[in-house]
N, CA and C of each residue as an Amber inpcrd file, in Angstrom:
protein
   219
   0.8300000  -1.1940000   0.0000000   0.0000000   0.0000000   0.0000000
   0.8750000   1.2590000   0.0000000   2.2630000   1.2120000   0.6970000
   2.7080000   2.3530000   1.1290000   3.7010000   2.1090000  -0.2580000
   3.8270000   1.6390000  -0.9300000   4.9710000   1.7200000  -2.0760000
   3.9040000   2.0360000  -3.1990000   2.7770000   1.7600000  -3.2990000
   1.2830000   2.4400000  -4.3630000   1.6740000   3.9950000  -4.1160000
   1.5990000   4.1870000  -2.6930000   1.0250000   6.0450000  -2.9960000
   2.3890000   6.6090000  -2.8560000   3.7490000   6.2470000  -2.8860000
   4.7830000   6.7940000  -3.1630000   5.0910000   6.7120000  -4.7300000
   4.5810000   5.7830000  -5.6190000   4.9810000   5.6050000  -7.0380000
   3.7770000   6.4250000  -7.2010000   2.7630000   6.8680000  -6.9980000
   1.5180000   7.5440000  -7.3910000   2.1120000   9.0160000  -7.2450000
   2.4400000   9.4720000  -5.9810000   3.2130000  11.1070000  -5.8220000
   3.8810000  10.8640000  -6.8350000   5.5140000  10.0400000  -7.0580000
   6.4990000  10.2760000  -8.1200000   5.9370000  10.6240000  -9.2490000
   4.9400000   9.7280000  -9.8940000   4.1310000   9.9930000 -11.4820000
   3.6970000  11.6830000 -11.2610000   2.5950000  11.5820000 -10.1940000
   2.0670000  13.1650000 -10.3620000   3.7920000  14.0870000 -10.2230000
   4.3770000  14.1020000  -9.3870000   5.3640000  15.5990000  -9.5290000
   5.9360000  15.3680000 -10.7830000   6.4860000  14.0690000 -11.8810000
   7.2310000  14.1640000 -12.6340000   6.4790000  14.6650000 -13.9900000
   4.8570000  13.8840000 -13.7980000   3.8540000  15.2230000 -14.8000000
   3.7180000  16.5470000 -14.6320000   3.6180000  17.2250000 -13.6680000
   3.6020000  18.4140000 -13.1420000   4.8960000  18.7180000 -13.2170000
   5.9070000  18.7740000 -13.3980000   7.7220000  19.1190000 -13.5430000
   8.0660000  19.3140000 -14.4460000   7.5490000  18.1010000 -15.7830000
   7.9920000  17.8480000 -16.9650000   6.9400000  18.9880000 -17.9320000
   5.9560000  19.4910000 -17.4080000   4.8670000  19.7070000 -18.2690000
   5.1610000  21.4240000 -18.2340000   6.0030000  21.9060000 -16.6930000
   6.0460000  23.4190000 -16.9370000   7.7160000  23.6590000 -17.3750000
   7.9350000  22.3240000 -17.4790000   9.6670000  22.8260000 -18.0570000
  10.5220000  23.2590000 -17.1910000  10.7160000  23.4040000 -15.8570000
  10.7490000  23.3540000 -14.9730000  11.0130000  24.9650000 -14.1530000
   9.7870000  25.5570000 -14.7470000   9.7370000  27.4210000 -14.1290000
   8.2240000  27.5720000 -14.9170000   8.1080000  28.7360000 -15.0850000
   6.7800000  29.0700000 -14.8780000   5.6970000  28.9600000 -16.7780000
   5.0550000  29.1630000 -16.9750000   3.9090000  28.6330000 -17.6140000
   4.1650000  29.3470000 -18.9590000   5.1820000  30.6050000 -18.5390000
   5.3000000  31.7060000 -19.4660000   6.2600000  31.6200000 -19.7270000
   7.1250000  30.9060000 -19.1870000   8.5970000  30.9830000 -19.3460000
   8.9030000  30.6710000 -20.8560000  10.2910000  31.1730000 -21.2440000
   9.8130000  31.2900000 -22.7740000   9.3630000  31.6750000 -23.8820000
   8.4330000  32.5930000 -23.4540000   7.5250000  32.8060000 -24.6030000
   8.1340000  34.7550000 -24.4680000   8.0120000  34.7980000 -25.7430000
   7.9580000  36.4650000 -25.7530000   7.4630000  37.1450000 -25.7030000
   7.7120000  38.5260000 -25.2950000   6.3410000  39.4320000 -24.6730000
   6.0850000  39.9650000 -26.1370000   4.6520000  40.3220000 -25.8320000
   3.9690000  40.9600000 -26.7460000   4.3950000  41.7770000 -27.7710000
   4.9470000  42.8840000 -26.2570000   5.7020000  43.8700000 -27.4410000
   7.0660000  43.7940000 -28.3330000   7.7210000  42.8150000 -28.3540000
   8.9210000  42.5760000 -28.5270000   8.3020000  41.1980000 -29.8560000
   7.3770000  40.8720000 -29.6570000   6.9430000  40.1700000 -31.0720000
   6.2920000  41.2630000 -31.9060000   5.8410000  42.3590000 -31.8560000
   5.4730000  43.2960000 -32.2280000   5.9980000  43.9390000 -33.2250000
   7.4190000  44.3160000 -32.4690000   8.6870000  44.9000000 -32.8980000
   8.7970000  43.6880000 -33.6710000   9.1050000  42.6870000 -33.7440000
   9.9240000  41.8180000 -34.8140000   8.9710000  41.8490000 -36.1130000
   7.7550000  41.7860000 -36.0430000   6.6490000  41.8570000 -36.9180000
   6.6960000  43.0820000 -38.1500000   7.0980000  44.2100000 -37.2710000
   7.4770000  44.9720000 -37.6110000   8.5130000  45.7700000 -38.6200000
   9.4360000  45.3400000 -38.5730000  10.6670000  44.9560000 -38.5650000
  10.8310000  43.8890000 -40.0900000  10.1080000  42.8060000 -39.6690000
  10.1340000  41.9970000 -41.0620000   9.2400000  42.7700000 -41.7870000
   7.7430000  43.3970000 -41.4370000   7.6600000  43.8440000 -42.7690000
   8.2560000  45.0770000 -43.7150000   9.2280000  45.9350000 -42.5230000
   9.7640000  46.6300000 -43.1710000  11.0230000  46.1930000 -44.4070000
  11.6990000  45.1600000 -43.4270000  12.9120000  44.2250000 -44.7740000
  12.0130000  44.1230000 -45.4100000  11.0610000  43.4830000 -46.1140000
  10.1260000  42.5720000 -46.9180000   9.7960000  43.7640000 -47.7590000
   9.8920000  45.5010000 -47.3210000   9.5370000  46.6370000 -47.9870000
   7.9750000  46.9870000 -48.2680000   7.0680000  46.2570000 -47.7840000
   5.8280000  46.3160000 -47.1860000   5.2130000  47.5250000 -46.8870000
   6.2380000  48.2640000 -45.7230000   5.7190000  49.7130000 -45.4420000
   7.3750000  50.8620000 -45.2840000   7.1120000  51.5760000 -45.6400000
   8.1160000  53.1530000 -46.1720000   8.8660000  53.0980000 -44.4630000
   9.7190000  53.7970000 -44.4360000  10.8490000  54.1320000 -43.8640000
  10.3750000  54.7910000 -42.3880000   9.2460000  56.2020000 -43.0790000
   8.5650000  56.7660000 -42.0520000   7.5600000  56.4450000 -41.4440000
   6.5140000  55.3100000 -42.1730000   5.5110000  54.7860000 -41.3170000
   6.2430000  53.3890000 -40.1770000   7.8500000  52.8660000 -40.8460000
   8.2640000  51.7700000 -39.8600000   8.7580000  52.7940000 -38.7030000
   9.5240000  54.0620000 -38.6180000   9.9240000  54.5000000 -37.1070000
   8.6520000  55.1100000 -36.4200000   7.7870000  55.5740000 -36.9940000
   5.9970000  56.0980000 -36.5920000   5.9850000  54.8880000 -36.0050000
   5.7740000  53.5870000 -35.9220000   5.1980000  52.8650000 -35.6080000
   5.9420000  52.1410000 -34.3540000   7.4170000  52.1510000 -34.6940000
   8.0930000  51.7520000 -34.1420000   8.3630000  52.2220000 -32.3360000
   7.5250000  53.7800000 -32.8360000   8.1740000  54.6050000 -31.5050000
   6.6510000  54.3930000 -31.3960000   5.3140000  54.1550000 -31.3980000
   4.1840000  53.7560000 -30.7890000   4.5310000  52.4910000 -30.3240000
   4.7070000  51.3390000 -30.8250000   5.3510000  50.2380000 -30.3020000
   6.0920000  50.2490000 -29.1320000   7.0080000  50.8220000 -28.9770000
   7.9850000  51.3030000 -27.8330000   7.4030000  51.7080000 -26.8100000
   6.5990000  52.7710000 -26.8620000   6.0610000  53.5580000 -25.8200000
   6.4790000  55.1610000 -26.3730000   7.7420000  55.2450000 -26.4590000
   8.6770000  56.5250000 -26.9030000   7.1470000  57.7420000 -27.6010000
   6.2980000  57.5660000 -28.0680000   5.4540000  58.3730000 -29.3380000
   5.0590000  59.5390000 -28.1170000   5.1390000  60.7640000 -28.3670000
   5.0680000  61.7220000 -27.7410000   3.3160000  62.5700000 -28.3040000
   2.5880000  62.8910000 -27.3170000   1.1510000  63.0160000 -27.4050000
   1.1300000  64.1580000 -28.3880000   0.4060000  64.4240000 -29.6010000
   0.9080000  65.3640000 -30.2920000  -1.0740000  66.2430000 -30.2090000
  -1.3570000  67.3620000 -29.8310000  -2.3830000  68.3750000 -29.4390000
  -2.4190000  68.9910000 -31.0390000  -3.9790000  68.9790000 -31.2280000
  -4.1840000  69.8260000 -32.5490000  -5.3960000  70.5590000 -31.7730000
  -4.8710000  71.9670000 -32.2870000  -5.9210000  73.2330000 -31.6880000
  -6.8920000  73.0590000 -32.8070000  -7.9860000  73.5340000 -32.8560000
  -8.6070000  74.1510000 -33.0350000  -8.9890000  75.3270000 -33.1770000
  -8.8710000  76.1420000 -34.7480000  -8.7680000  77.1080000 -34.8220000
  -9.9550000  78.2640000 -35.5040000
């Protein structure tokens, strides 16, 4: 009985171990914005979009894009 629920724990932690790779769920994967940027990026090599709409976009991507105010005149 007592050698059942010790081979029963081993199976469960080595599914649970093996299954997150051994850190967290996310580990790995790239953030959003940084697949963004690469997206980016290729379609500019690929020549897709002009020079000035890839750094426009690039600096919204970033964060960097500075709030730009139109008066009303």
């Amino acid at each position: 009985m007592m050698i059942g629920l010790v081979l029963l724990i081993f199976i469960a932690y080595y599914m649970f171990s093996s299954s997150n790779a051994g850190g967290s769920c996310c580990e790995g994967h790239q953030s959003q914005s940084n697949n963004s940027l690469d997206i980016l990026s290729e379609r500019y090599a690929r020549g897709e979009i002009q020079r000035e709409e890839y750094l426009e976009r690039k600096q919204e991507l970033s964060g960097k894009k500075q709030q730009i105010s139109i008066k009303k005149g």
